[in-house]
SEROTI-647998 format. One line per field, with one value per residue (C-alpha): residue number from 1; residue in three letters; x, y, z. Coordinates in steps of 0.5 Angstrom, whole numbers. Layout:
SEROTI-647998
i <- c(NUM|...) .
aa <- c(ALA|...) .
east <- c(X|...) .
north <- c(Y|...) .
up <- c(Z|...) .
//
This chain:
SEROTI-647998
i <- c(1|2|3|4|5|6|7|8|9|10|11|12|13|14|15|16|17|18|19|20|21|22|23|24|25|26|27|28|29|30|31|32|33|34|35|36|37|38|39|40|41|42|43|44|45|46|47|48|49|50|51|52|53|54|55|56|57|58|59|60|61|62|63|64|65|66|67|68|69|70|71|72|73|74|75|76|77|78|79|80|81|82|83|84|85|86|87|88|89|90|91|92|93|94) .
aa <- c(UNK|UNK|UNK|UNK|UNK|UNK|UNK|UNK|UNK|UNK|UNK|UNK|UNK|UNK|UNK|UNK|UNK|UNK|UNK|UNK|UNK|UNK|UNK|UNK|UNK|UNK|UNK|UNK|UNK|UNK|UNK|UNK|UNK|UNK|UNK|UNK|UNK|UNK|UNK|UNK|UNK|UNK|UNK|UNK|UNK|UNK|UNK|UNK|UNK|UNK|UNK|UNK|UNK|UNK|UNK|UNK|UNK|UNK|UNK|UNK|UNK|UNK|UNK|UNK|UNK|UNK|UNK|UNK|UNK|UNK|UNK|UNK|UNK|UNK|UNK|UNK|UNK|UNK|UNK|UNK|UNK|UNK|UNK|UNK|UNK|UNK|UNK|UNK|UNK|UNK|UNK|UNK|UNK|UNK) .
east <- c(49|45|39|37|32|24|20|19|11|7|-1|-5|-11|-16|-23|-26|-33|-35|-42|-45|-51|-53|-55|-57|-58|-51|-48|-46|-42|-37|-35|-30|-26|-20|-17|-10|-6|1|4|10|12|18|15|20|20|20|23|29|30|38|39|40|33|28|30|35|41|46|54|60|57|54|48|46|39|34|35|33|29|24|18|18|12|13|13|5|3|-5|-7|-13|-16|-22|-23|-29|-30|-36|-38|-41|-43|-45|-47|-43|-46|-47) .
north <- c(-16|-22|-26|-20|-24|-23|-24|-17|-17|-12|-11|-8|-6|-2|1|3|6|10|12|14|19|20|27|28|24|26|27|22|24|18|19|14|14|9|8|5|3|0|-2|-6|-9|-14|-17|-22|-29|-33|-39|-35|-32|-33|-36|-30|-30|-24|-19|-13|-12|-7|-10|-5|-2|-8|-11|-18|-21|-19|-13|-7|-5|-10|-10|-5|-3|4|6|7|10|12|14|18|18|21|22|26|23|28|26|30|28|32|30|33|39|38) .
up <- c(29|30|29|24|20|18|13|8|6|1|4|-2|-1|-5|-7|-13|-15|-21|-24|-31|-32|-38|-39|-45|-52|-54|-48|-42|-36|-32|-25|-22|-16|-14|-7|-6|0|-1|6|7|13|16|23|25|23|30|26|25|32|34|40|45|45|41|46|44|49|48|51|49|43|40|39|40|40|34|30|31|25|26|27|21|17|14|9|9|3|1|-6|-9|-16|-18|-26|-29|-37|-40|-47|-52|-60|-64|-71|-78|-81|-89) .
//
């Protein structure tokens, strides 16, 4: 196959949030929320583009022009966490 060239990128994105309560004097609640986005991507690198131009023909079985895999920008991938921290301290007894 020829002029199967790109550039392979990662694009992460992400958002976090949290928040603390003080609930009592010995006791504090924690609650955080985090949003991750990893994507990959292989857009076609216009420099390294063959001379049979960017199309993608097809001639007894063969291909010839850019692969066909490109643009790829799969896998897409989200992720959530939520975590929920509650602390309590209580004095010794003696």
């Amino acid at each position: 196959m020829l002029g199967n060239n790109g550039n392979s990128t990662v694009q992460d994105k992400y958002g976090k949030a949290s928040w603390t309560s003080v609930v009592t004097n010995s006791s504090v609640n924690e609650l955080r929320f985090g949003w991750f986005k990893d994507r990959l991507s292989d857009p076609g690198a216009s420099d390294l583009y063959p001379s049979t131009g960017v199309g993608l023909h097809h001639c007894r079985g063969q291909h010839r022009g850019r692969g066909a895999g490109l643009p790829r920008t799969y896998p897409s991938e989200n992720r959530y966490q939520l975590v929920e921290n509650y602390t309590w301290t209580k004095a010794p007894t003696i």
